[in-house]
C-alpha positions as CSV (number, residue, x, y, z in Angstrom):
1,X,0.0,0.0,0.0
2,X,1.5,3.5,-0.7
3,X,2.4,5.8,1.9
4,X,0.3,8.8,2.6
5,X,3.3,11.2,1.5
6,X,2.9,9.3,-1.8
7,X,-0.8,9.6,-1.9
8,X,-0.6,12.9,-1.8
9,X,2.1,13.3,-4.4
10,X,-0.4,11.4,-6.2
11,X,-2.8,13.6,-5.9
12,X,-0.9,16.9,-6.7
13,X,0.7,15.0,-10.3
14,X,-3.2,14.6,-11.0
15,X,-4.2,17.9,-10.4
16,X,-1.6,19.5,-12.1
17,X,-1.4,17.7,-14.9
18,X,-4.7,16.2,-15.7
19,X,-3.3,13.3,-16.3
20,X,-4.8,10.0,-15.2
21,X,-4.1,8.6,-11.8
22,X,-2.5,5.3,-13.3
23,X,-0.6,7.6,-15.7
24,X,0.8,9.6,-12.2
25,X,2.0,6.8,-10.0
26,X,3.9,5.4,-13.2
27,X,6.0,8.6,-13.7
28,X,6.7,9.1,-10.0
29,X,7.8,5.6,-9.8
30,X,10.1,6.0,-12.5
31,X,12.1,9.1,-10.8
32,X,11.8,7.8,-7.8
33,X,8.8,10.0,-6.6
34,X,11.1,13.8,-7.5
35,X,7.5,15.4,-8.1
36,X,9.4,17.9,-10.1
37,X,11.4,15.6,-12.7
38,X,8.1,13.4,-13.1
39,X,6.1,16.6,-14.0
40,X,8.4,18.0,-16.5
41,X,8.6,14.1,-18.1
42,X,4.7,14.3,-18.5
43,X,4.6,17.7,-20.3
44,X,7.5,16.7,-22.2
45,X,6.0,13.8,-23.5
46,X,2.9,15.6,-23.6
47,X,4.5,18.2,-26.3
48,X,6.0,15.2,-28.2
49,X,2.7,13.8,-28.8
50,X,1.1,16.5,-30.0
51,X,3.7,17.3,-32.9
52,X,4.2,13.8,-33.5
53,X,1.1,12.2,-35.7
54,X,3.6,8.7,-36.0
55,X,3.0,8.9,-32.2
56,X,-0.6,9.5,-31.8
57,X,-1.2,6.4,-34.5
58,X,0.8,4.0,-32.8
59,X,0.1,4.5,-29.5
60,X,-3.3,5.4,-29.9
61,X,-4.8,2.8,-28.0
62,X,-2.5,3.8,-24.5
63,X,-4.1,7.6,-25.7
64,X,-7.8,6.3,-25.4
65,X,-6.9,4.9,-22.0
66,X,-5.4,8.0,-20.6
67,X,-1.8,6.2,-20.4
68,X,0.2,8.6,-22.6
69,X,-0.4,12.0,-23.4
């Protein structure tokens, strides 16, 4: 179960990025919870998807379920 400093954190990602929960905990787990580094990741990939059509066709699937972009 996650702690309630990374519930929070959770929480926060959401909020400020919109992005889905699933989405949130995946990017703080992969900088080991630096709210800062995960955010910048998510708008980073964010920008890459929306310049990148090759992107949105093969991952559109993830897209539909909120997991990228």
């Amino acid at each position: 179960m996650d702690s309630l400093r990374e519930q929070v954190m959770i929480n926060q990602f959401v909020s400020a990025a919109g992005c889905a929960r699933d989405q949130a905990i995946q990017l703080l787990q992969s900088t080991h919870w630096q709210f800062e580094t995960a955010l910048s990741m998510f708008f980073q990939e964010s920008n890459a998807c929306h310049s990148n059509p090759h992107f949105k066709a093969r991952f559109r699937d993830q897209i539909m379920r909120g997991l990228v972009c």
